[in-house]
Residue, then its C-alpha position, 0 to 999 in steps of 0.5 A: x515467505x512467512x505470514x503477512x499481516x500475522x499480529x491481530x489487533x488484539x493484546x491478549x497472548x495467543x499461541x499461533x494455531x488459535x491466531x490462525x483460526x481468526x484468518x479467514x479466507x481472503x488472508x490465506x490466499x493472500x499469504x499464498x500468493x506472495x509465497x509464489x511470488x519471485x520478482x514485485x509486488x505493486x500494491x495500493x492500499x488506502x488504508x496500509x498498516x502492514x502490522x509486523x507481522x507485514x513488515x517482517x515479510x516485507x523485509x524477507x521479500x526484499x532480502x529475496x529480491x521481490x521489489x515493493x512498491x507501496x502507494x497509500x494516502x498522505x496526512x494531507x488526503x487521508x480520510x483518516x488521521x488515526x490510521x495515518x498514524x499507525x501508518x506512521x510507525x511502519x513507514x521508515x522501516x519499510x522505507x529501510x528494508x527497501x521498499x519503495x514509498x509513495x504517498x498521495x497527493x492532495x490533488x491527485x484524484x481531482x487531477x486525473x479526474x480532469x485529465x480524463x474528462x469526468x465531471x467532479x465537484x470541487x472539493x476540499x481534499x481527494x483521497x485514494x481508495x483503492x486496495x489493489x496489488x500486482x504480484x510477478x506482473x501475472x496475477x491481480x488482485x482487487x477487492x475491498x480488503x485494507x491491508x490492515x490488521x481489522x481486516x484480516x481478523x474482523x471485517x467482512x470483505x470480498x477480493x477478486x483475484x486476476x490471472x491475467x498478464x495482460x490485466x496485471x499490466x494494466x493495473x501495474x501501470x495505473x499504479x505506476x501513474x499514481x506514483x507520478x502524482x505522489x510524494x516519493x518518501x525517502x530517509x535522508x542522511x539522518x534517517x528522517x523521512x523526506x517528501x519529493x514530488x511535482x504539483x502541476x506546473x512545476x518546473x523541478x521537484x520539489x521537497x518537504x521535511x514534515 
């Protein structure tokens, strides 16, 4: 299945065995878990740039028929326009490979909030933040990992791994009701991305082009 998140943010050359030594722990695990996994992965990830080392296995997975489901912020919830930006330049590819791509709504958070009784204060933006996958609908996994190159190779970060059906169907399912209050991100004829989703109150979807 290859390697997930293989290029360190560094531009010095570096042959493969000294990459490895700047992986630790939690992105071992992780490029062992998709290497046992057969049907999906749902992954939420507030902070998603896959690297291409990411994208070149994302592309294998799905030419092996392991479906994605991608949730991560929108220009318009992230916390951070420069990594929105580096978000940018893997999101058509993936789009491509076959993945499907959600963003997050402005509203979003503040939505589910009420729905679910919790007291907020307004606010002018929600954002997502969580960092979550599902592999094979068995095992969960949940931390303060990004899957982004600075946490692979700089950050400290902790990651609790789920052996749990009954767990993995539960946080599938949370992230599934994310992508209900998200802009699915499709390529139209052209190759450029389009947005479609519904804000409360709407009727029928509705679709941006920027």
């Amino acid at each position: 299945h290859g390697t997930f998140l293989a290029d360190p943010p560094s531009k010095v050359e570096m042959s493969m065995r000294e990459k490895e030594t700047y992986r630790g722990e939690i992105i071992k695990k992780l490029q062992e878990l998709w290497s046992q996994t057969n049907n999906s992965v749902y992954l939420s990830a507030a902070y998603f740039v896959p690297g291409m080392g990411g994208l070149e296995h994302i592309r294998r997975e799905e030419n092996s028929g392991v479906h994605v489901t991608i949730v991560t912020n929108s220009l318009s919830s992230t916390n951070s326009a420069s990594v929105y930006a580096k978000w940018e330049k893997y999101r058509k590819k993936l789009i491509k490979s076959g993945a499907d791509v959600y963003e997050f709504m402005l509203s979003a958070e503040n939505l589910r909030a009420k729905k679910h009784g919790r007291a907020r204060q307004a606010r002018g933006f929600s954002v997502l933040h969580s960092k979550s996958i599902v592999f094979d609908d068995k095992i969960s996994w949940i931390g303060s990992f990004n899957l982004d190159p600075r946490s692979a190779y700089y950050n400290t970060e902790n990651v609790a791994i789920f052996e749990s059906r009954e767990f993995a169907d539960k946080l599938r399912s949370m992230i599934i009701k994310d992508t209900e209050t998200s802009w699915h991100v499709t390529l139209d004829s052209n190759g450029d991305p389009i947005w479609t989703g519904r804000r409360t109150g709407d009727t029928a979807p509705r679709t941006y082009r920027h």
